[in-house]
Predicted model as a PDB file, atoms N, CA, C, CB and O in Angstrom, pLDDT in the B-factor column:
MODEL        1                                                                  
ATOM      1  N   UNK A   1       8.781  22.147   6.588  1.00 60.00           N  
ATOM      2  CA  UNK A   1       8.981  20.725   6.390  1.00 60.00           C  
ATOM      3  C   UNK A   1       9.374  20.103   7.730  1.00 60.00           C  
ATOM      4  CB  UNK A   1      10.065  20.455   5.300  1.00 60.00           C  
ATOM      5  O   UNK A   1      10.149  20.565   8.568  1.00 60.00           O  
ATOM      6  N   UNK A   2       8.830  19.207   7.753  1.00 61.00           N  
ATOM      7  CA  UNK A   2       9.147  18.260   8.990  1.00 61.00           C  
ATOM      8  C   UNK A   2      10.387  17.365   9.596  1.00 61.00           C  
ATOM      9  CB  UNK A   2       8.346  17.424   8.845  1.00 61.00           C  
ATOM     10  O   UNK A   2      10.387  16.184   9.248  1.00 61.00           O  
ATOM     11  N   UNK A   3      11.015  17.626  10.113  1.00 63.00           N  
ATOM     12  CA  UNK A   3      12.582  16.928  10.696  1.00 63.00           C  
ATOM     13  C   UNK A   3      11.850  15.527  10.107  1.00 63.00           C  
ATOM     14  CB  UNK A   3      13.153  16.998  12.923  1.00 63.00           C  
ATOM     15  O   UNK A   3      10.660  15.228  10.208  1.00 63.00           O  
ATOM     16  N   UNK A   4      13.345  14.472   9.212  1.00 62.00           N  
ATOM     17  CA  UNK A   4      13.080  13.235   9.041  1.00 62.00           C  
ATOM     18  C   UNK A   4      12.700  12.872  10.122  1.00 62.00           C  
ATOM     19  CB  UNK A   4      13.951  12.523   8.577  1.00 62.00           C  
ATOM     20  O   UNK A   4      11.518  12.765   9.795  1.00 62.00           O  
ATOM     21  N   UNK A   5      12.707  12.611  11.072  1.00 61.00           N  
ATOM     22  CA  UNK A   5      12.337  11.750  12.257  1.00 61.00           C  
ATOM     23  C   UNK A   5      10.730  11.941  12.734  1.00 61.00           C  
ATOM     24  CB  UNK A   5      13.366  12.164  13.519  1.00 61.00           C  
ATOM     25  O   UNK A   5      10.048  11.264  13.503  1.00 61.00           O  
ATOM     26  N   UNK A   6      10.446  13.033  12.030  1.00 66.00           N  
ATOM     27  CA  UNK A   6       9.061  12.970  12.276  1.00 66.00           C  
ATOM     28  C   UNK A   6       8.269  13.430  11.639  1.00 66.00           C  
ATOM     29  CB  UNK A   6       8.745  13.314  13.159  1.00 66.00           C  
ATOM     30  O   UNK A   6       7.302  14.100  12.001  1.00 66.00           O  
ATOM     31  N   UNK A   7       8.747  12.966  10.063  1.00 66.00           N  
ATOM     32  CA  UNK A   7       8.352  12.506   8.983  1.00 66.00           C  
ATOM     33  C   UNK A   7       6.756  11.570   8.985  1.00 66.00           C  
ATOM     34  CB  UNK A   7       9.581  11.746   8.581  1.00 66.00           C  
ATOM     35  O   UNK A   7       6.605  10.663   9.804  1.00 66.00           O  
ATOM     36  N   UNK A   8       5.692  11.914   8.017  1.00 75.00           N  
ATOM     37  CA  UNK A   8       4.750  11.400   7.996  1.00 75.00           C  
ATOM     38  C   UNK A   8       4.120  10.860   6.379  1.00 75.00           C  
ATOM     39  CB  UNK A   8       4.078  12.280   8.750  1.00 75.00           C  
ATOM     40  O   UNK A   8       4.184  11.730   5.511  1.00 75.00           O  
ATOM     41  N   UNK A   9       3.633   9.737   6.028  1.00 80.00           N  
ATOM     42  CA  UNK A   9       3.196   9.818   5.144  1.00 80.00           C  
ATOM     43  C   UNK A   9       2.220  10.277   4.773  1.00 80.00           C  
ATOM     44  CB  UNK A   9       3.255   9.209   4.914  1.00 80.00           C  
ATOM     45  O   UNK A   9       1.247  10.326   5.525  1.00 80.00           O  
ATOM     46  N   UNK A  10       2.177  10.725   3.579  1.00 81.00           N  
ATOM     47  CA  UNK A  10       1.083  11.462   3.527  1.00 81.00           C  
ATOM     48  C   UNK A  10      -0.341  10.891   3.048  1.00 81.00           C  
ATOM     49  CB  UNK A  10       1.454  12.451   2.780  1.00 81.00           C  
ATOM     50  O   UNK A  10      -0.379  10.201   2.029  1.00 81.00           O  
ATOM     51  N   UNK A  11      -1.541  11.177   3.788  1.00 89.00           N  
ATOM     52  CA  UNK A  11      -2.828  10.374   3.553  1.00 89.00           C  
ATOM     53  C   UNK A  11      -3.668  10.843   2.599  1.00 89.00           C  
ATOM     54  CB  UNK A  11      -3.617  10.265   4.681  1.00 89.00           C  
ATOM     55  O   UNK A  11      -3.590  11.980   2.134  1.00 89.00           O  
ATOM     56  N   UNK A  12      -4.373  10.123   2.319  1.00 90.00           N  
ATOM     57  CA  UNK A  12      -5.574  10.994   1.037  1.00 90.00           C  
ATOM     58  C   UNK A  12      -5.942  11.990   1.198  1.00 90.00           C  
ATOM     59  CB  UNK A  12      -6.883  10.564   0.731  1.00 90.00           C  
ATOM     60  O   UNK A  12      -5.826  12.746   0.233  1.00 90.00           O  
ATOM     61  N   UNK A  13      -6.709  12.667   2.732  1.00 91.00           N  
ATOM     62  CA  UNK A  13      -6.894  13.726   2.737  1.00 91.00           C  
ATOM     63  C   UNK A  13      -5.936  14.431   2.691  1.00 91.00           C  
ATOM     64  CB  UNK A  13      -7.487  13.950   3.432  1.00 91.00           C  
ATOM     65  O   UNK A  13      -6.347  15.568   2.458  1.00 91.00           O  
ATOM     66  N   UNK A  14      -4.491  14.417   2.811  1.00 92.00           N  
ATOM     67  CA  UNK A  14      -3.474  15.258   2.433  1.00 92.00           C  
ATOM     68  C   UNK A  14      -3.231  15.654   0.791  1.00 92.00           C  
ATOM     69  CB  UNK A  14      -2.308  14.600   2.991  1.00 92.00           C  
ATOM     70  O   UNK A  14      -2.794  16.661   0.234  1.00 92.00           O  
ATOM     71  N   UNK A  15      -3.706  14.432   0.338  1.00 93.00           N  
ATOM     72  CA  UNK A  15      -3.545  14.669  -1.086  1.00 93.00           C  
ATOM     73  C   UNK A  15      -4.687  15.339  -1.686  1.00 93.00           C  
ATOM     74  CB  UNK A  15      -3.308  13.438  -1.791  1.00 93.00           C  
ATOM     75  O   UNK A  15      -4.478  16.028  -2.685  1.00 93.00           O  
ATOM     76  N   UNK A  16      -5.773  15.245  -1.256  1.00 93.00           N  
ATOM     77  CA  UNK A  16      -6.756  15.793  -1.642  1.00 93.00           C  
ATOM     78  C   UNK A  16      -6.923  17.532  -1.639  1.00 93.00           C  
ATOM     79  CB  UNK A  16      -7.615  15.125  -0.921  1.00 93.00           C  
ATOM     80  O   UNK A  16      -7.461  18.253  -2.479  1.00 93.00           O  
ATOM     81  N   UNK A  17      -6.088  17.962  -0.063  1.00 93.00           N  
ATOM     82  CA  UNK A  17      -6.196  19.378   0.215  1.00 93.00           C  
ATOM     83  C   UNK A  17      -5.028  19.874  -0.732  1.00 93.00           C  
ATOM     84  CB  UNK A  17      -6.027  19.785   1.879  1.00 93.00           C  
ATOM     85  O   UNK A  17      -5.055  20.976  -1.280  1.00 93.00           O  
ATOM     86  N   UNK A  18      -3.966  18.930  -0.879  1.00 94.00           N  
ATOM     87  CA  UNK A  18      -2.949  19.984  -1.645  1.00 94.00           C  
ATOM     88  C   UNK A  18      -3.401  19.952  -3.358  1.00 94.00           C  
ATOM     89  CB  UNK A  18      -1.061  19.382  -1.414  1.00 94.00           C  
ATOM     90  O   UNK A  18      -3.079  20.803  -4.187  1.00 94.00           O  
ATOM     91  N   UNK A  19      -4.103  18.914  -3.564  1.00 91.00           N  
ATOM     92  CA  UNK A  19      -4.608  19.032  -4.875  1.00 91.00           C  
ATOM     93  C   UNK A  19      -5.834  20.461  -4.725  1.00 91.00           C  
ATOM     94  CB  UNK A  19      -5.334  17.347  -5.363  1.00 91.00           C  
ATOM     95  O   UNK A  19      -6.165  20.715  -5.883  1.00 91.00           O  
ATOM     96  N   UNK A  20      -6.324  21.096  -4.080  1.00 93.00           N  
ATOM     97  CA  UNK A  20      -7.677  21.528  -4.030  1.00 93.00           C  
ATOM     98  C   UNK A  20      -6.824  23.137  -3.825  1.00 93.00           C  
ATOM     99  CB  UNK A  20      -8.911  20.718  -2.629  1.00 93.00           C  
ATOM    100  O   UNK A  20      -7.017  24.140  -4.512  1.00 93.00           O  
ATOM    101  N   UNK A  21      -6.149  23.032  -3.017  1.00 95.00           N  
ATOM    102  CA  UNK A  21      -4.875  24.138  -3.094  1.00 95.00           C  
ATOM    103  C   UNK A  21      -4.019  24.733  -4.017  1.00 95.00           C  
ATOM    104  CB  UNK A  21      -4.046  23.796  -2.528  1.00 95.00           C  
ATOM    105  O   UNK A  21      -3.367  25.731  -3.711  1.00 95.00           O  
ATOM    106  N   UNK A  22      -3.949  24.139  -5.284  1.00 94.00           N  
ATOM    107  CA  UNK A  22      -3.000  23.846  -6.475  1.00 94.00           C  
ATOM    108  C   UNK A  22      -4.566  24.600  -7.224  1.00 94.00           C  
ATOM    109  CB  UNK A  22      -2.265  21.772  -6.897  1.00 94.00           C  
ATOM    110  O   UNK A  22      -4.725  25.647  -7.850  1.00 94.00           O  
ATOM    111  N   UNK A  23      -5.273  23.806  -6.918  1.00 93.00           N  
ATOM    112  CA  UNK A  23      -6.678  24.184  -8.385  1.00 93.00           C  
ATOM    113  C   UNK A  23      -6.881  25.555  -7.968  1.00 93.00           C  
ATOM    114  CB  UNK A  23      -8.630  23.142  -8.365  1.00 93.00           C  
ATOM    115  O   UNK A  23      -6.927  26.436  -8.826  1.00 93.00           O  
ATOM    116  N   UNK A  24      -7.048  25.919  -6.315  1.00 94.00           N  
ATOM    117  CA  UNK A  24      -7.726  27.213  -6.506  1.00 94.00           C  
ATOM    118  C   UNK A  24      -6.522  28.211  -6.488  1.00 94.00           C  
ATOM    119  CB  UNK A  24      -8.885  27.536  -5.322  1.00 94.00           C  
ATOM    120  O   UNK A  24      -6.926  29.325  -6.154  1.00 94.00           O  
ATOM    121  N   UNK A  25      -5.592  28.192  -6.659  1.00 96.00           N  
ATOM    122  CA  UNK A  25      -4.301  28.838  -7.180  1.00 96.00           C  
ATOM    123  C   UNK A  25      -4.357  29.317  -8.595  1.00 96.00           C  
ATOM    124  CB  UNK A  25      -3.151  27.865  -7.092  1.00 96.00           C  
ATOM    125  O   UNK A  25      -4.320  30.484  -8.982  1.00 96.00           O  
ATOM    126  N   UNK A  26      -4.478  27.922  -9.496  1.00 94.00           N  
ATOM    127  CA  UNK A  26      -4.607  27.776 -10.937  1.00 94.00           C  
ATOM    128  C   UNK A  26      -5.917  29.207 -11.397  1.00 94.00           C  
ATOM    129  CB  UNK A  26      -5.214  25.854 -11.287  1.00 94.00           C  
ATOM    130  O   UNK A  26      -5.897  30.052 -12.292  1.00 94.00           O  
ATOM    131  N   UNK A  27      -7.001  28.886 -10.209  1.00 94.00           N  
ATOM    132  CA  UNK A  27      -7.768  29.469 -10.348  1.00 94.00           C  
ATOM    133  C   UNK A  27      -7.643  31.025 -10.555  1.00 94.00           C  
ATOM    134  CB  UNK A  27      -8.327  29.062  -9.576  1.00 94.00           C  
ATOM    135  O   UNK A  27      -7.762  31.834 -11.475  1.00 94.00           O  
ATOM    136  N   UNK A  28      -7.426  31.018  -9.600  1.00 94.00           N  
ATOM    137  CA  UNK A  28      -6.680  32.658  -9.072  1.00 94.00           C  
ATOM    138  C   UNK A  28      -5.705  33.586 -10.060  1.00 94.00           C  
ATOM    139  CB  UNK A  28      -5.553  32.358  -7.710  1.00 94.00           C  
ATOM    140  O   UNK A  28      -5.768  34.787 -10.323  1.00 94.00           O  
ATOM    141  N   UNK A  29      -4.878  32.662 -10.454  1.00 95.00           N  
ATOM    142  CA  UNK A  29      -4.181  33.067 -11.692  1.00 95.00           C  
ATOM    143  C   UNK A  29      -4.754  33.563 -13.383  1.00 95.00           C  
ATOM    144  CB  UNK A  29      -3.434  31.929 -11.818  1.00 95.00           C  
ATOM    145  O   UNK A  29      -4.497  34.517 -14.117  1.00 95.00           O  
ATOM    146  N   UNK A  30      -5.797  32.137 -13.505  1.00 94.00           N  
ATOM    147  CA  UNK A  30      -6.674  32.448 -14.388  1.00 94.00           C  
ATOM    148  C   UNK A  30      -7.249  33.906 -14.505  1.00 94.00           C  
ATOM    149  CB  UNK A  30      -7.591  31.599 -14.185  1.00 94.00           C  
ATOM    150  O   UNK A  30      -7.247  34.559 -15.549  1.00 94.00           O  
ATOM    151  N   UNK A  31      -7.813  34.391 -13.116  1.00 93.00           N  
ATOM    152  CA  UNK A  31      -8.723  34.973 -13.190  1.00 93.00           C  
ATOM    153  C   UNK A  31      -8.150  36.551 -13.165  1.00 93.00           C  
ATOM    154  CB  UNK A  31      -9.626  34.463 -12.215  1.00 93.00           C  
ATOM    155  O   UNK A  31      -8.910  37.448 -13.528  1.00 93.00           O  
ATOM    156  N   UNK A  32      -6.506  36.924 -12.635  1.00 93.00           N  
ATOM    157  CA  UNK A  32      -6.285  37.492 -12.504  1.00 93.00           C  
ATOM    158  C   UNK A  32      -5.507  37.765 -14.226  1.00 93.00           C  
ATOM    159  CB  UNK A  32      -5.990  37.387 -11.277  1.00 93.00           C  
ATOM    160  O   UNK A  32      -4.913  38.814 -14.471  1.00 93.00           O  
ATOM    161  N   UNK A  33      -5.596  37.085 -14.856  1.00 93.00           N  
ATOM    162  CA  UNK A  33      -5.100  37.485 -16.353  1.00 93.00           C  
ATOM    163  C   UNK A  33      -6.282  37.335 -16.936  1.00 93.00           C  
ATOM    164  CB  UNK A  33      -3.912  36.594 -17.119  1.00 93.00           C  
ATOM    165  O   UNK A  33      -6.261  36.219 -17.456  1.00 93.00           O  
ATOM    166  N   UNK A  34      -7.308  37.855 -17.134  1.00 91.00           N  
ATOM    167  CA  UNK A  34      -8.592  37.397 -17.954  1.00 91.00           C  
ATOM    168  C   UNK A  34      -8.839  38.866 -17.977  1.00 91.00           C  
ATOM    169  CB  UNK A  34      -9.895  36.243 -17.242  1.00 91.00           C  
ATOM    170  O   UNK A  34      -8.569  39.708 -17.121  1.00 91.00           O  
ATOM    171  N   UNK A  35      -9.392  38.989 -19.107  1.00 88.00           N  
ATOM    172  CA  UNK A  35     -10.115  40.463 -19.809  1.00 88.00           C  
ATOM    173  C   UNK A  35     -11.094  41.036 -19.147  1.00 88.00           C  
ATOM    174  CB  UNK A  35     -10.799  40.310 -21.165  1.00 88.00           C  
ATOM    175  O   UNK A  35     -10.944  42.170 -18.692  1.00 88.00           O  
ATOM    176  N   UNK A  36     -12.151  40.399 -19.005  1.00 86.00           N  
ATOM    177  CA  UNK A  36     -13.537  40.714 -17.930  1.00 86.00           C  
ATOM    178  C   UNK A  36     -13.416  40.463 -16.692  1.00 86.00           C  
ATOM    179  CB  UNK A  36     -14.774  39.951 -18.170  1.00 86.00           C  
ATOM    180  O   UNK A  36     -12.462  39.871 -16.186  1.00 86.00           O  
ATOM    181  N   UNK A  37     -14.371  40.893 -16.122  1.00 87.00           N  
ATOM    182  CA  UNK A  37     -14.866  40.453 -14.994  1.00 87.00           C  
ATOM    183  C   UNK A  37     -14.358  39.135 -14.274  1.00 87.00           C  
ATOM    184  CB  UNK A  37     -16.103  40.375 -15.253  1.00 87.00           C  
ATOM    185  O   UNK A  37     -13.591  38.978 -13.324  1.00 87.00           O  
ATOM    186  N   UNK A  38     -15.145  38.136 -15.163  1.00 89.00           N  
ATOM    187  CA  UNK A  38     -15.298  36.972 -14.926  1.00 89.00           C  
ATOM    188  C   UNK A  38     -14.577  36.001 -15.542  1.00 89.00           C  
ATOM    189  CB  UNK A  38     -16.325  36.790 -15.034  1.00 89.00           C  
ATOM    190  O   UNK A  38     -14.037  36.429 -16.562  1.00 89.00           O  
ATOM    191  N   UNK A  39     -14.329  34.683 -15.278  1.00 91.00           N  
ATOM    192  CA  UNK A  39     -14.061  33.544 -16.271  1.00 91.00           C  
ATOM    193  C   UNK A  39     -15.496  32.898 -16.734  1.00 91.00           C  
ATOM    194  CB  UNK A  39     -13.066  32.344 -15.531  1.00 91.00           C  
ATOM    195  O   UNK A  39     -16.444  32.797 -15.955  1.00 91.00           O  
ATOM    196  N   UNK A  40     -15.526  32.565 -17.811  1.00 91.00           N  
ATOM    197  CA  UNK A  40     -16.352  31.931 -18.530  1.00 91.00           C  
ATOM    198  C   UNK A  40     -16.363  30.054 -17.376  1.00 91.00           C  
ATOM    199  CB  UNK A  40     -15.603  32.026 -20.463  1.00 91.00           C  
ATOM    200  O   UNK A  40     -15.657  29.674 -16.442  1.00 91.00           O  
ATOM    201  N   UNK A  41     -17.242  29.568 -17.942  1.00 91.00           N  
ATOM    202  CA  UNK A  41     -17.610  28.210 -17.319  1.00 91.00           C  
ATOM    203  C   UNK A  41     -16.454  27.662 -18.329  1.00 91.00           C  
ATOM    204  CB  UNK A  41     -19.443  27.533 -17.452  1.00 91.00           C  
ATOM    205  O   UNK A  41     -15.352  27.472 -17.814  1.00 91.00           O  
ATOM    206  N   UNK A  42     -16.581  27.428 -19.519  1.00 92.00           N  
ATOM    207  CA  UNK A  42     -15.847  26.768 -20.243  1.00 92.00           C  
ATOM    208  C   UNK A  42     -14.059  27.054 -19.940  1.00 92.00           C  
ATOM    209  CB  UNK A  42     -16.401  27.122 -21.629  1.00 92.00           C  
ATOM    210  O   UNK A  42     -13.322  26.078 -20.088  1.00 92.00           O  
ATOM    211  N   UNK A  43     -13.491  28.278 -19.562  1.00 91.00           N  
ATOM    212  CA  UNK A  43     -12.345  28.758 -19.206  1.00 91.00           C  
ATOM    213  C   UNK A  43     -12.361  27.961 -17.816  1.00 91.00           C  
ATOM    214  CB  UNK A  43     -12.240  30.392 -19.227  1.00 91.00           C  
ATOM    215  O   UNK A  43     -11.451  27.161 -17.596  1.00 91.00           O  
ATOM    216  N   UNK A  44     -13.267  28.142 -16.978  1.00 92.00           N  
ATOM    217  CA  UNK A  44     -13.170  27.554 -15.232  1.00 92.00           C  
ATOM    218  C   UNK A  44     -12.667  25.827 -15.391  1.00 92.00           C  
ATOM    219  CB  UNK A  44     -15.200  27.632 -14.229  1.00 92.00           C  
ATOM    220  O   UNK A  44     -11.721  25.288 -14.815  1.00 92.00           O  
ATOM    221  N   UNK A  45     -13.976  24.994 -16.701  1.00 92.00           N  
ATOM    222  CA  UNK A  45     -13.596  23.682 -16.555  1.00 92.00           C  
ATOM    223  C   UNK A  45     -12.261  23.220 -17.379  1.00 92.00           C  
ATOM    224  CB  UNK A  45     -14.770  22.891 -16.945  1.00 92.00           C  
ATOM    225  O   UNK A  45     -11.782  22.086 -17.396  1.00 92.00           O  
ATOM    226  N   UNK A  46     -11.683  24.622 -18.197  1.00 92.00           N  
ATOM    227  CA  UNK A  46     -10.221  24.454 -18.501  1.00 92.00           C  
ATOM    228  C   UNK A  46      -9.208  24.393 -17.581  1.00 92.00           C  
ATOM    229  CB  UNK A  46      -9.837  25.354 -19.218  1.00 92.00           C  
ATOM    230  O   UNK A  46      -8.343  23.518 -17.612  1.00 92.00           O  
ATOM    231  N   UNK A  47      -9.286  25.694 -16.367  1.00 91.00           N  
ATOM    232  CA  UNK A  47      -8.244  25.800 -15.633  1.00 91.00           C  
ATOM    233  C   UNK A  47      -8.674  24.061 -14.637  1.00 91.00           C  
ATOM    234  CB  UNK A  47      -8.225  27.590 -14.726  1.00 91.00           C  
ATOM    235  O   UNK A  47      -7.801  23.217 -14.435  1.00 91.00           O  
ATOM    236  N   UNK A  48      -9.381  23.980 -14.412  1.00 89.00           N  
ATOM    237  CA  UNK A  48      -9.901  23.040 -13.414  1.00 89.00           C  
ATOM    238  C   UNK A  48      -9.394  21.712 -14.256  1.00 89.00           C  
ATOM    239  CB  UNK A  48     -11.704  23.185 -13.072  1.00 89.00           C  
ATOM    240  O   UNK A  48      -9.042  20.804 -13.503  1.00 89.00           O  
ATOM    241  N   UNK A  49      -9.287  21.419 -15.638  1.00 85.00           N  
ATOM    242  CA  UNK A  49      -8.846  20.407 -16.221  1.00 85.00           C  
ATOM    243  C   UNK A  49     -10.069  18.606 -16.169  1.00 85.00           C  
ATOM    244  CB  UNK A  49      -7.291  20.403 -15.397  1.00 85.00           C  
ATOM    245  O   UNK A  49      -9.973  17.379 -16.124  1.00 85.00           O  
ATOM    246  N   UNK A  50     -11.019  19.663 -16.217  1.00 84.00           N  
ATOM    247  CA  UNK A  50     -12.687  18.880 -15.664  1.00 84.00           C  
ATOM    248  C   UNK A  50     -12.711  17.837 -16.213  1.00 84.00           C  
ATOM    249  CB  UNK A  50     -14.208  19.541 -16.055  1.00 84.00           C  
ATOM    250  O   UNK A  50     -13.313  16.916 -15.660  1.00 84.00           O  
ATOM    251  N   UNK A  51     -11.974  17.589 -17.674  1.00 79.00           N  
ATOM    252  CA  UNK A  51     -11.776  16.787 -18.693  1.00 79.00           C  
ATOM    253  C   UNK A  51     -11.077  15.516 -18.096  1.00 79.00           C  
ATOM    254  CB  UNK A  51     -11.008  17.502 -19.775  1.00 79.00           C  
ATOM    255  O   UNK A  51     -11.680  14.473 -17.841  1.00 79.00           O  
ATOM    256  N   UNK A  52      -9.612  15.742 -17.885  1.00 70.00           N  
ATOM    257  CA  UNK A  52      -8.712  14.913 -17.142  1.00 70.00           C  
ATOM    258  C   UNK A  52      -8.942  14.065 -16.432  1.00 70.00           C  
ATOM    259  CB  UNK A  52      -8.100  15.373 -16.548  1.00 70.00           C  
ATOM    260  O   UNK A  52      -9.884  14.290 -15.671  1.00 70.00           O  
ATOM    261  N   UNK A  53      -8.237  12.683 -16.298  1.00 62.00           N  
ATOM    262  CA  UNK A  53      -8.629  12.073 -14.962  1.00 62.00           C  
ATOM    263  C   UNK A  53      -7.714  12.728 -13.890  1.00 62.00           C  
ATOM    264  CB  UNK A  53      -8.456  10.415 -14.958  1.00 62.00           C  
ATOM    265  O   UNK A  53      -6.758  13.482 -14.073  1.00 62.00           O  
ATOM    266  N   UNK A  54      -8.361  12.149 -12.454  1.00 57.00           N  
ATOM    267  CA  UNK A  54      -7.671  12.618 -11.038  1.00 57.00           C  
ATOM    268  C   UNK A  54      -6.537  11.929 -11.266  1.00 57.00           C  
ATOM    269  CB  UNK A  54      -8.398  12.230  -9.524  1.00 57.00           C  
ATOM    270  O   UNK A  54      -6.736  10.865 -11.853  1.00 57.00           O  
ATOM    271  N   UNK A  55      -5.026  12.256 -10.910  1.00 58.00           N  
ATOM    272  CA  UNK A  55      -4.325  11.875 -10.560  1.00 58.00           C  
ATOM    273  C   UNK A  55      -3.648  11.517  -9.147  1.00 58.00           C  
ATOM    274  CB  UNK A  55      -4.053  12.292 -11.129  1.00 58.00           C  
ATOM    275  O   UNK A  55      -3.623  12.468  -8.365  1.00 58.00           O  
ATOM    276  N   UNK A  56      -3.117  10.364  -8.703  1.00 59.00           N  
ATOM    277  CA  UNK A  56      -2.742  10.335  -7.590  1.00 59.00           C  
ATOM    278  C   UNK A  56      -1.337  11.163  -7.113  1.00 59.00           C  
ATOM    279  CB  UNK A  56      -2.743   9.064  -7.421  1.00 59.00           C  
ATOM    280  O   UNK A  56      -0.448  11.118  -7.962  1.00 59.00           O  
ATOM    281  N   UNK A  57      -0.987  11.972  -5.777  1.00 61.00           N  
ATOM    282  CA  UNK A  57      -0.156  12.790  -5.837  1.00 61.00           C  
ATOM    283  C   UNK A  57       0.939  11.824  -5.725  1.00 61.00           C  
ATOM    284  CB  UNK A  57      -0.296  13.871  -4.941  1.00 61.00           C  
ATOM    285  O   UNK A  57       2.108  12.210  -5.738  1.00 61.00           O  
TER     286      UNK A  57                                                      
ENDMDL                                                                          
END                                                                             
């Protein structure tokens, strides 16, 4: 973390990478508790929350 004094707000692309960071985490987790191989598409657009709107961070 950054000394207050040089403190930054944070910009969209900041929000964008830590959102994209968070999903492929979610991801990772998913995949590491799943029975097979693989995740299903329908399991991927669950963890991914494909449904949802974007939220702002």
């Amino acid at each position: 973390m950054a000394p207050p004094s040089t403190a930054t707000v944070p910009t969209d692309q900041d929000c964008v990478a830590l959102a994209e960071i968070e999903l492929c985490g979610e991801l990772i987790i998913a995949a590491s508790a799943a029975d097979g191989e693989r995740l299903s598409a329908d399991r991927i657009d669950e963890v991914l929350r494909v449904a949802e709107r974007a939220t702002p961070c």
